[in-house]
N, C-alpha and C positions, 0 to 999 in steps of 0.2 A: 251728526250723531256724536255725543262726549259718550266714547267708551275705556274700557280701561283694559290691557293685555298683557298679563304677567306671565313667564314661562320659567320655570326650574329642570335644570337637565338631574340626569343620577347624580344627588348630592346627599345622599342618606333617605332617600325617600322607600324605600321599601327594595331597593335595587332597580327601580323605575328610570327608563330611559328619559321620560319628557313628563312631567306635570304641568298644566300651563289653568291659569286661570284665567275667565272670561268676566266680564261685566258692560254692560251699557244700561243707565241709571235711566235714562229716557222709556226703555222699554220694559225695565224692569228686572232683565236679565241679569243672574247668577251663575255662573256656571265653572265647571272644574271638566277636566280633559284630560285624562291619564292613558299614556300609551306608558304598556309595560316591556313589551318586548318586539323588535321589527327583524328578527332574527330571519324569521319564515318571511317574509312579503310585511307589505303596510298592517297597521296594528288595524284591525276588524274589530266594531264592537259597536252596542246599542247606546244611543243616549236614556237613561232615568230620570224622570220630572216628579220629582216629590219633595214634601215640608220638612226636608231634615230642622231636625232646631237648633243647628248653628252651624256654621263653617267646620269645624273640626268632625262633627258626625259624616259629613258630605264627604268631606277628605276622606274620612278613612276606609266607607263605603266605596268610594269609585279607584281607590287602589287596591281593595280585597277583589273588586270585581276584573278589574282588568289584568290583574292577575292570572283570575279562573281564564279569563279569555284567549289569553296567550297556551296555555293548558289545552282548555276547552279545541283549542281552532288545532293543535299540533295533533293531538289524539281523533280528532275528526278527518287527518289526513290534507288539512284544506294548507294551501301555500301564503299563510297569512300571518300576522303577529297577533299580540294581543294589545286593546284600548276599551276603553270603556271612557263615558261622559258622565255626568250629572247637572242637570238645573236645578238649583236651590228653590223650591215654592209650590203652593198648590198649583198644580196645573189646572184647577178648576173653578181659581180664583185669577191667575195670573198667564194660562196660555192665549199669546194671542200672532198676528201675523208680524207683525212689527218683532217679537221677540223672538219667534223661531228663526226668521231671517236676517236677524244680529248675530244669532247663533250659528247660519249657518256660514254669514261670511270669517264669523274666529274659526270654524273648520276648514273653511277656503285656505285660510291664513297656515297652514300644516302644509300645504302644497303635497296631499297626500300620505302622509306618512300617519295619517289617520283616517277612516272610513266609517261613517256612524247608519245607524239603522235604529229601529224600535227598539221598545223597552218599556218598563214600567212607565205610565202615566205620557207615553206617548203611541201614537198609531199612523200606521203608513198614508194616511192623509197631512199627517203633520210632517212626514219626511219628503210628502211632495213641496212643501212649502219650503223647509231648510234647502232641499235641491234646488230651488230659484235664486239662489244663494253662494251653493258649492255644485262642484260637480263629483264630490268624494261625497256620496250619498247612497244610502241602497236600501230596501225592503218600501219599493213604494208601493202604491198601487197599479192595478193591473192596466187599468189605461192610458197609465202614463211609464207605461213601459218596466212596470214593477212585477215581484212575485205574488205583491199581496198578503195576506198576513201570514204570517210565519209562525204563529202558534198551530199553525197546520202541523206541520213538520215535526217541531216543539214535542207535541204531544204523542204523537206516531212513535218518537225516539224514545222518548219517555218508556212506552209501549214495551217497543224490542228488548228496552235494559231490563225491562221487569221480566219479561218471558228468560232473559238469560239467566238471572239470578234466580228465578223459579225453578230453572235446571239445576241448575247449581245445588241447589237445597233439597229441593224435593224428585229430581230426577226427570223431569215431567216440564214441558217448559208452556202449557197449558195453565190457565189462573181459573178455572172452570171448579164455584163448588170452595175455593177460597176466599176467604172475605179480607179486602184489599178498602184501607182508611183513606181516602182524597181531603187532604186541608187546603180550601180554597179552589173553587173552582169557577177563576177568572177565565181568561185568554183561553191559558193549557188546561187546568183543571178539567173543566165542561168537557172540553174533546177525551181529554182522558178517560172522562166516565164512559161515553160513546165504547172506544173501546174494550174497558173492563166488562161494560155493561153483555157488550156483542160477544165476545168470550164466554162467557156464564160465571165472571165473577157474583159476588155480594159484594155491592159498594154500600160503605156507611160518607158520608160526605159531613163537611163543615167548613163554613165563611160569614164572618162577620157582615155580609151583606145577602142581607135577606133578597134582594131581588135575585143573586146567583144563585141561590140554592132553588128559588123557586123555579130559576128555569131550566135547573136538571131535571127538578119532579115534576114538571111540569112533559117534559121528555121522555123520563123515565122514571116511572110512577114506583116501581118494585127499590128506586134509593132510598136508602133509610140518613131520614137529615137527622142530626144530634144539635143542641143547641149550644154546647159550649166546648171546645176546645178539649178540656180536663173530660170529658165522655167521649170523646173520640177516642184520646188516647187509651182511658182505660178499655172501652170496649175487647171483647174475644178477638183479633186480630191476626190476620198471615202477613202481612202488607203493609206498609204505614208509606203515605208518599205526599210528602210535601211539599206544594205547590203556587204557596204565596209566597211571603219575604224569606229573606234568608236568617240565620240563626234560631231554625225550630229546632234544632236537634242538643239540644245542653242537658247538663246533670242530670233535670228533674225528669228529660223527657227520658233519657236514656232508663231511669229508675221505675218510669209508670208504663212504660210500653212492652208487649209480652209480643209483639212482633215477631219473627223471622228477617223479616228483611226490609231495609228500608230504600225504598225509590220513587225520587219526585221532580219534578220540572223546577222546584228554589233553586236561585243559585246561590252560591255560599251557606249550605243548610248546617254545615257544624257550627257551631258559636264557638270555641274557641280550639286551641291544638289540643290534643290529650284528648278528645271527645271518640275518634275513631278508635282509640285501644279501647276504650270502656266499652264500645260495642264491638267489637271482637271478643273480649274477656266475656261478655252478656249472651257470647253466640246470635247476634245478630248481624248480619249480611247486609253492608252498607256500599249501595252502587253507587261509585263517586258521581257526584251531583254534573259535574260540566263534563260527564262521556257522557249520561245519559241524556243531559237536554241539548244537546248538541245539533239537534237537528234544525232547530231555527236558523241557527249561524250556517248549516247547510244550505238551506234555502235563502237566505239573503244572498249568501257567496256567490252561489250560482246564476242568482240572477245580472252580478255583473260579469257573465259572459254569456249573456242571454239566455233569459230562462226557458228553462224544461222542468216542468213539474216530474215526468217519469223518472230525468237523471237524476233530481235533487232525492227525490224519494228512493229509488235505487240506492243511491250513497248514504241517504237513514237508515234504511236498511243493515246496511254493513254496524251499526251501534251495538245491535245484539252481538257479532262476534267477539267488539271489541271490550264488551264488558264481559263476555264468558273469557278472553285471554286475560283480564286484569284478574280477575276471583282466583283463576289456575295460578296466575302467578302471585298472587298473594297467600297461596295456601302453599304454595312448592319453595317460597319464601321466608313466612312466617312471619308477614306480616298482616297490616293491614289493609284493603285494598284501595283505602285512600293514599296509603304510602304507595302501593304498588302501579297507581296510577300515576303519579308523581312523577315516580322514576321513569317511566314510559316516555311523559310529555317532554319532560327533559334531555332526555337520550335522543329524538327527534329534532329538539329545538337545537341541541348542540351536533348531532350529526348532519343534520340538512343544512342548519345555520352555514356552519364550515364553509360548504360548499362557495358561497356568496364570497369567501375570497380567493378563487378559485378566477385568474386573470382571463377574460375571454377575449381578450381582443378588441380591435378598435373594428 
């Protein structure tokens, strides 16, 4: 196998502990590896399989993301860092066994101080295959000793942020009789609805792919599908929650959306910094995107100390606390609670971090 393994430690990369690139020409693989922080435990994070259109979009995506992750995992309580992957290419033109399991011996190559799991444009079938590979693998399937898919969880947590931030607002942590906007309802979307739907929301939904929306209404007949984007948003709205790629949230959206609050399974849903004051200033209620979807990474985690669905779900659960103490503290603040969460994950990653030099003995 001619592959090729390049690795950059923190050299200006975003404050990034380890950047490492992957290639094997033979299988076709692409691939980038960003662990951002191993402060908590090894850097936890999904690999993403998609056609960025060129090297530098990839980069800059799988360090926004591993970013969230290090965030996401400190605020989720779990004793982990943050990493995140990416493979460069359609995964529906170019996944095959040959290149997941090139992919998984460059994770092999980390001797742990990276753990990957699902993600966009890959499925815990596909991490039983990179697991023939590495043994720093996790969210596979159930029979082979996995949790299985995690947008279970995913969406559940999604769930509790929105019942929190419904308190928050309207005092009531009930969504019954509000009408709550779903964009995209892949993996988590779908189950989202489930819930909204079970509650007595009004779900309006929207996705570029007609078979997902057919098969909410097909589920549930009482969603009202919109056919483009620009009518979601405008629609009469309590709720707007973002569920496919990240950067839905920019200027235009903050300007066409009469929302209250915004909560979604995306991750990275701001497009760029300064997005969060505008929606403070617009009085809208933004539940940071990586407390609320946090529950994936709960259930992958869990699974590498053998899973339990009740404990993984029990510790989603705890999501609604956590996004009702980031809102308190961002209003007793004055800021925003994207700031306010910040500060949270932070404060963990450097008080717990610490500990790690903390001499125990031989």
């Amino acid at each position: 196998m001619t592959n090729v393994f390049a690795t950059r430690f923190a050299d200006g990369q975003a404050g990034h502990e380890q950047v490492v690139f992957c290639q094997d020409a033979q299988s076709g693989l692409r691939a980038i590896i960003a662990i951002y922080s191993t402060a908590l435990g090894p850097a936890l994070g999904g690999t993403r399989f998609y056609p960025y259109p060129d090297e530098d979009a990839a980069l800059s995506d799988v360090l926004n993301l591993s970013r969230a992750m290090a965030y996401k995992n400190a605020l989720a309580g779990l004793d982990f860092g943050g990493g995140k992957a990416v493979i460069i290419g359609d995964p529906e033109q170019l996944k095959s066994e040959a290149l997941l399991r090139a992919y998984g011996r460059f994770v092999e190559t980390l001797n742990g101080r990276y753990i990957t799991a699902c993600d966009i444009g890959t499925y815990s079938e596909d991490m039983d295959v990179v697991a023939r590979e590495s043994s720093h693998v996790t969210g596979r399937t159930v029979p082979n000793g996995g949790a299985g898919d995690s947008s279970v969880l995913t969406a559940f947590g999604v769930f509790q942020g929105m019942r929190a931030a419904a308190e928050h607002v309207w005092g009531s942590t009930s969504l019954a009789g509000r009408t709550v906007a779903v964009e995209g309802v892949g993996k988590v979307g779908h189950r989202l609805v489930d819930h909204l739907v079970g509650d007595g929301a009004q779900v309006v939904v929207f996705d570029t792919s007609h078979t997902a929306t057919e098969r909410v209404r097909g589920k549930h007949p009482e969603v009202t599908v919109v056919p483009t984007r620009e009518e979601l948003l405008a629609s009469q709205l309590d709720v707007y929650s973002p569920c496919a790629l990240g950067g839905a949230i920019n200027d235009d959206t903050v300007k066409a959306l009469g929302a209250r609050i915004i909560c979604g399974g995306a991750n990275n849903q701001l497009a760029h910094p300064g997005v969060e004051k505008q929606l403070a200033d617009h009085g809208i209620v933004y539940a940071p995107d990586y407390v609320v979807n946090s529950g994936g990474v709960i259930q992958v985690a869990d699974e590498l100390h053998g899973f339990s669905f009740d404990r993984a779900k029990a510790r989603a659960e705890q999501i609604f606390g956590t996004t009702r103490q980031i809102l308190a503290l961002a209003d007793k603040d004055g800021v925003p609670p994207a700031v306010a969460a910040d500060r949270l994950a932070e404060r963990r990653i450097a008080e717990v971090g610490r500990l790690r030099g903390i001499y125990l003995g031989s």
